[in-house]
C-alpha positions as CSV (number, residue, x, y, z in Angstrom):
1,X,-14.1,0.8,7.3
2,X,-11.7,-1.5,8.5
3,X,-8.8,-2.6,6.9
4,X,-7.4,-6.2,8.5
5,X,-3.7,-5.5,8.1
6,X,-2.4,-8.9,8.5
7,X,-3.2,-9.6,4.8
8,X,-0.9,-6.8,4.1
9,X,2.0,-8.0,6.3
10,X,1.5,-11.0,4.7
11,X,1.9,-9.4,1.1
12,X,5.1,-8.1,2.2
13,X,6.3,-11.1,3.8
14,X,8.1,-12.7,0.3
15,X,10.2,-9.3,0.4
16,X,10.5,-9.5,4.5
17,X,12.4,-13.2,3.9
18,X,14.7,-12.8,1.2
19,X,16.4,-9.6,3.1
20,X,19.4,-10.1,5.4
21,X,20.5,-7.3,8.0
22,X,23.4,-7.6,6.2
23,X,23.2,-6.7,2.7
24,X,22.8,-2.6,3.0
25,X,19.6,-2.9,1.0
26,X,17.7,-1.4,3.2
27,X,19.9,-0.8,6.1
28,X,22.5,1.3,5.4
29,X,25.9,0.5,7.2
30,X,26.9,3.9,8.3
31,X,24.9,6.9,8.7
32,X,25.5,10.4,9.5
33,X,23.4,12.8,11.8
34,X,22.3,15.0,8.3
35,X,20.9,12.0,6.9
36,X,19.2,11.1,9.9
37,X,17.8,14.4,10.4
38,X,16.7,14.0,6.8
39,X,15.3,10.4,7.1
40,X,13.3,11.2,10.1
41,X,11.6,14.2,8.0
42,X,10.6,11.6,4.9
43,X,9.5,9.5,7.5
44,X,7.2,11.9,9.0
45,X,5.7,13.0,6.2
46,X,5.5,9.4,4.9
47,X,3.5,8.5,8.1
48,X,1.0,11.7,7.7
49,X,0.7,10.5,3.6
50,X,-0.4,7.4,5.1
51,X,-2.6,8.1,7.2
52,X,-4.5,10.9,4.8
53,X,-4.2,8.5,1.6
54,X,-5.4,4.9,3.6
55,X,-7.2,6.1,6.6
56,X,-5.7,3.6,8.7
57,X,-3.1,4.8,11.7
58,X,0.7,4.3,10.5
59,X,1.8,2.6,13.5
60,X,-0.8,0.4,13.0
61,X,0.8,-1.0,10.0
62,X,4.2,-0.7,11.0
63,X,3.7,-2.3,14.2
64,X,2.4,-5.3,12.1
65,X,6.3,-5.6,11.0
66,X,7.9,-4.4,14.1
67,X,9.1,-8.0,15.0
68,X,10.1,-9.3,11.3
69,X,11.4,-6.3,9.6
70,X,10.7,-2.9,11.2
71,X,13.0,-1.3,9.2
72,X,10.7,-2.4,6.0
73,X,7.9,-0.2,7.2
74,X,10.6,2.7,7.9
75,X,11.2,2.3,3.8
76,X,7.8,2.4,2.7
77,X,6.5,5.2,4.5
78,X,9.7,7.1,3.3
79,X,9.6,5.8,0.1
80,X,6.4,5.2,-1.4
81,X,4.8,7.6,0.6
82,X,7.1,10.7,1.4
83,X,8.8,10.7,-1.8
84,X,6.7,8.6,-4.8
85,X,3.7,10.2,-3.3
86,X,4.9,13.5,-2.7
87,X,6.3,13.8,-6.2
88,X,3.8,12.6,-8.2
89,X,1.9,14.7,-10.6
90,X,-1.5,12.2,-10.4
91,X,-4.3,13.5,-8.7
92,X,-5.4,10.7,-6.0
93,X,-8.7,9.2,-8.2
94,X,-5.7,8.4,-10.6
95,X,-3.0,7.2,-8.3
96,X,-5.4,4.9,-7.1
97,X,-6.8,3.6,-10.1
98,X,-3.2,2.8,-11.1
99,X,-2.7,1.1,-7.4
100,X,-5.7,-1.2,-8.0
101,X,-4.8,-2.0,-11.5
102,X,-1.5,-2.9,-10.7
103,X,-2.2,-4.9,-7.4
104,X,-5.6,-6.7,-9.0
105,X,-3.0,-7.5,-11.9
106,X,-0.3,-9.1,-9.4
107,X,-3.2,-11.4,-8.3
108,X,-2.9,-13.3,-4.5
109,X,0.5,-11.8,-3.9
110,X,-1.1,-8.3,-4.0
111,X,-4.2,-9.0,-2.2
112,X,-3.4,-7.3,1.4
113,X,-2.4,-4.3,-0.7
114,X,-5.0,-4.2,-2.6
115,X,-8.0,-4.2,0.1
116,X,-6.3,-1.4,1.5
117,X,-6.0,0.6,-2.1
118,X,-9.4,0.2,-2.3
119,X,-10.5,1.3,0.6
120,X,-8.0,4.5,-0.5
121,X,-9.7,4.7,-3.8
122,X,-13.1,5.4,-2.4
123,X,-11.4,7.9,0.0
124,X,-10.4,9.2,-3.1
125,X,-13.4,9.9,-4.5
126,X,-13.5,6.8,-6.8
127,X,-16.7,5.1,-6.9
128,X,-17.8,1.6,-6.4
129,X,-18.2,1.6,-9.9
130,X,-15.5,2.9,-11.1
131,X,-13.4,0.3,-8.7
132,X,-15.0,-3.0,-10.1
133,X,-14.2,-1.3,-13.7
134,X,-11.1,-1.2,-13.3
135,X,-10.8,-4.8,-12.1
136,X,-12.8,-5.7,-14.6
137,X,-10.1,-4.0,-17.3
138,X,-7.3,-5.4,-15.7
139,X,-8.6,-9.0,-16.1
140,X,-8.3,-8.2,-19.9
141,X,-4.4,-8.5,-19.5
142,X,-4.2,-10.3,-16.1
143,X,-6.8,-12.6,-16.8
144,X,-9.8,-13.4,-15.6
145,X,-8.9,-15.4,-12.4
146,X,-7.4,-12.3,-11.3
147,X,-9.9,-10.0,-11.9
148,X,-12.3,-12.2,-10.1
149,X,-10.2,-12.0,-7.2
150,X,-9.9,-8.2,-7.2
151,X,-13.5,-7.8,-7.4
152,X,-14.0,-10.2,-4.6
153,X,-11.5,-8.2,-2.2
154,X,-13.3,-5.1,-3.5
155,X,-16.6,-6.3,-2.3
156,X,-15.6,-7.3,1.1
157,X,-14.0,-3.5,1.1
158,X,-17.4,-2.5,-0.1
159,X,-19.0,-4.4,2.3
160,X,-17.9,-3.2,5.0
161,X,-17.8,0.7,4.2
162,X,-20.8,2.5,4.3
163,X,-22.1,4.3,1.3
164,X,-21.7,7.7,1.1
């Protein structure tokens, strides 16, 4: 499977241009060598989460920020996927069903995102079926514009995966 990761740069790229070097939200002023110690462990394991949960190679996607916001990519593998994912008490099928709920839901904005989750989801065990399904339930709230769009990304996903 391949996962074109300049639609998700671009579904980061709203966050990516309303962030100044400045403002100590992601870029502490002042750190100490026990933090960094620490940080560089999170970010490890955030990079081996990655790799294990979306199949694609972490400095694949953080090179696709490494000349807007490298220190964005540093967050999310430390965040989302050292500490959110190693925390959570979800088995994978249902992290990922909530990941493709929640990014078909948030429509275009999401869509990067979501081609990768999907691609996650069947890596999961989830199948085809159980993918469109939940884009398909999701359009009951989100509407049906965005479900149509989820199950469009998750056909080009499916498209280009081979069936199992």
């Amino acid at each position: 499977m391949t996962n074109d990761l300049r639609y998700l740069h671009f579904s980061y790229r709203p966050v990516i241009s309303n962030l100044r070097r400045d403002d100590g939200l992601f870029w502490p002023a002042q750190r100490s060598s026990e933090t960094d110690h620490m940080s560089d462990e999170r970010f490890t394991e955030g990079k081996h989460a990655f790799e294990e949960i979306t199949g694609v190679p972490a400095s694949a996607f953080l090179d696709s920020l490494a000349t807007t916001a490298p220190e964005l990519g540093r967050f999310i593998m430390e965040w989302e996927f050292a500490d959110v994912y190693g925390q959570t008490r979800l088995d994978a099928r249902l992290r990922e069903a909530v990941m493709i709920a929640a990014c078909a839901a948030r429509g275009a904005t999401a869509a990067g995102v979501l081609q990768l989750r999907v691609g996650s989801a069947l890596r999961a065990g989830l199948t085809r079926r159980e993918i469109a399904d939940i884009c398909v339930q999701t359009g009951i709230i989100a509407g049906v514009p965005a479900a149509l769009a989820a199950l469009q990304i998750a056909g080009e996903v499916f498209a280009a995966t081979p069936e199992e």
